[in-house]
N, C-alpha and C positions, 0 to 999 in steps of 0.2 A: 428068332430064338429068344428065352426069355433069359433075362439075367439073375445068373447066382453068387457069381464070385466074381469081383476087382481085384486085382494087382496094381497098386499106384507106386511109383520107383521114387519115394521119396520116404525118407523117415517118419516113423510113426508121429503125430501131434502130441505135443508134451499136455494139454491141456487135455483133461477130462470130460469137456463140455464143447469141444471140438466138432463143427459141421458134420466130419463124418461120421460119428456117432451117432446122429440125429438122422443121417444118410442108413447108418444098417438100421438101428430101431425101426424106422420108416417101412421103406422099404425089402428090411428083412433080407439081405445079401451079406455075402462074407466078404471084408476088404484085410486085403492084408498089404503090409507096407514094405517096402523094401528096397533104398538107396541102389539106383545102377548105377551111380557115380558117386564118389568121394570124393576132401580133399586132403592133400599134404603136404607140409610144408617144406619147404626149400631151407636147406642150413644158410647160417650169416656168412660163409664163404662165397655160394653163389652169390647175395647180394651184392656182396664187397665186389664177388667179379664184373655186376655189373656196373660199378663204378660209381653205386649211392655209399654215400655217406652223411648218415642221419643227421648229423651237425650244421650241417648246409640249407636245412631246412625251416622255414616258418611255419608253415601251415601242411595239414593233409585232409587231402580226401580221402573221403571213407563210403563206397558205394554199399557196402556187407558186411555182416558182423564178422566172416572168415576176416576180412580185412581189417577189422579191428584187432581180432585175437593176434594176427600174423602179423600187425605193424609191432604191437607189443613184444611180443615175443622176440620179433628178432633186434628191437631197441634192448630188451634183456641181455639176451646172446651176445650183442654186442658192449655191452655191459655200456650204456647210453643213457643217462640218466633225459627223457624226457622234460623239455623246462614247461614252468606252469606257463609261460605265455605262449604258449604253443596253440597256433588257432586248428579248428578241426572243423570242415566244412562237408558235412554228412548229406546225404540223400534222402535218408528218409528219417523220419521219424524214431520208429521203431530201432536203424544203427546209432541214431543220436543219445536214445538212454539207456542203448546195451554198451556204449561209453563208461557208465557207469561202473562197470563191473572195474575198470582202472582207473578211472580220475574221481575228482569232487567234481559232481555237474556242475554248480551251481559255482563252482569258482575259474571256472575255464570259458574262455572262449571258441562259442562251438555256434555254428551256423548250421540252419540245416531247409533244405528242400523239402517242396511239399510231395512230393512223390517220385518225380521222372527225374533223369540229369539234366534234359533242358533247363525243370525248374532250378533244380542247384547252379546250374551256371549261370542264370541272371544274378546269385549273388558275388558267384566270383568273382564275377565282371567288374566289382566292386571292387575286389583288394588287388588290383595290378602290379603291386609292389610288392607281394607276396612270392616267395620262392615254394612252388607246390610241389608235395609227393604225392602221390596215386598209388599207395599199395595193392596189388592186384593179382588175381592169379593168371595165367599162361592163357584164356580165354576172355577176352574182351571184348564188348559190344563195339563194333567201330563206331557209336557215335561219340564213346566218351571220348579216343583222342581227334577225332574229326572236330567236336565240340570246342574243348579245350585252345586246340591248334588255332580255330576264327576267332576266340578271345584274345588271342595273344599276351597271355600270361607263359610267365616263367614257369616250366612243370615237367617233371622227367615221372616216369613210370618205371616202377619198381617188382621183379616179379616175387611176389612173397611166399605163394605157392602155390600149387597145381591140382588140375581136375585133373580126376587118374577114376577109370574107369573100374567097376567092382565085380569079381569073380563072381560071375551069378550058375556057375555049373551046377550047383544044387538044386536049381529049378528044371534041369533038360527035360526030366517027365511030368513037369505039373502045370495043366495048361489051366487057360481063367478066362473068363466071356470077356472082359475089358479090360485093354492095359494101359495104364494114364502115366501122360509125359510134360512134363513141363522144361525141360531144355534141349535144343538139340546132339548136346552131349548124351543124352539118354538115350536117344536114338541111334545112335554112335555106339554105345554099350549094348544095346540089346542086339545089333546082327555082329558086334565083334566075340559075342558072348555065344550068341548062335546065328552061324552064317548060312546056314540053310534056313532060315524062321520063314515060314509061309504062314500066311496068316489067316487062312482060310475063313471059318465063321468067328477067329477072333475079333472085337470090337476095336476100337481105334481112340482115347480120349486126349485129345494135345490142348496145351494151353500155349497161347500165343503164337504169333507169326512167325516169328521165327522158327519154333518148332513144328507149326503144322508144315512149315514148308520142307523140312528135314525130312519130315516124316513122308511125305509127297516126294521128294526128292530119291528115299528108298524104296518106292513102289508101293507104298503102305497106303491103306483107303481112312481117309479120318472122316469117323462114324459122329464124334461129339466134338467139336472144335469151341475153343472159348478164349477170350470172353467173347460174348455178345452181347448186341442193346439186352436183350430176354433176359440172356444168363449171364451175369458180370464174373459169376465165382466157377470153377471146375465143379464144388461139390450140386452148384441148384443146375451147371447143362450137365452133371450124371442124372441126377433125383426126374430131372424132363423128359433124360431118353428111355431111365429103367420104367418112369409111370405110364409112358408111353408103349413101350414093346411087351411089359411084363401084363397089361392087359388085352392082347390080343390072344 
């Protein structure tokens, strides 16, 4: 069957010149975007219950920019004056100068990985004398505390706030040839949203292991899985399987 419409449960791209743009021009399909998960923040009473207190701290990690906003915010709430020698050891690139949005970049100390946590944690490894936060939301990859834990640094985890699944009932009559996942929290939202979902001639697109195996997990068939060597991005294994199907 050929392809007309995607559903990808993730927020629309802020940027104008964005893959998937280049994805409908192309190929001439309609995508529309739409978050199955959210997040939201936890008040600075839970924190406190969990028995952080930001003062205690030298350094944080920052796996995500939610984790950025949500360190901040509840140092606010707390009325916690952040000190400048505060080190921040980011994961990626991309959280290191969305930093920006609260500090002077260029006058802080901020560490950052080239992409994975492994890579962040060969730098940790480096400051053992460090007292570390991990602001986080209520879903964690096990390898960040599995990681951390063989380093043997000082580091408690802090939950800042939550993945909370998004009322998708407005969708119960509108079906779409492809529906693309990249966590398996989304996969989690789509049969708590609809539990009867069969997925008959619908398409299948998951990003990562994790999620394909969720998706496999709930009986679901994954039609486009990525990345691959081929296709490194979701939007070039969509663009391979619509050039492929949509000429037969």
């Amino acid at each position: 069957m050929k392809v007309k419409t995607i559903l990808v449960s993730q927020p629309a791209p802020k940027a104008e010149n964005s893959p998937y743009s280049d994805l409908i021009e192309k190929q001439r399909v309609k995508i529309d975007f739409r978050p199955f998960i959210h997040v939201e923040g936890v008040q600075a009473k839970e924190v406190r219950a969990q028995k952080i207190d930001l003062k205690n701290y030298t350094a944080i990690i920052l796996t995500s920019r939610n984790a950025v906003d949500h360190f901040f915010r509840i140092a606010e709430e707390m009325r916690f004056t952040v000190p400048d020698d505060m080190k921040y050891f980011c994961e990626s690139e991309a959280v290191a100068y969305y930093l920006q949005k609260y500090v002077v970049y260029r006058k802080r100390k901020i560490y950052v990985g080239e992409k994975t946590f492994g890579d962040l944690a060969k730098i940790i490894k480096k400051y053992k004398d460090e007292k570390f936060l991990l602001p986080s939301s209520d879903k964690l990859k096990d390898i960040v505390p599995e990681t951390l834990n063989e380093l043997g640094v000082k580091w408690d985890r802090g939950i800042f706030y939550r993945t909370v699944m998004s009322d998708l009932s407005d969708l119960t009559d509108v079906f779409y040839d492809i529906l693309v996942f990249f966590s398996p929290s989304g996969i989690d939202s789509l049969f708590k949203n609809f539990p009867d979902f069969q997925q008959n001639n619908t398409r299948i697109a998951a990003f990562g292991d994790s999620t394909i195996k969720a998706a496999t997990d709930a009986g679901l068939k994954i039609n486009i899985p990525a990345p691959t060597p081929e296709t490194p991005s979701m939007t070039m294994a969509l663009e391979k399987y619509i050039t492929e199907v949509n000429k037969k």
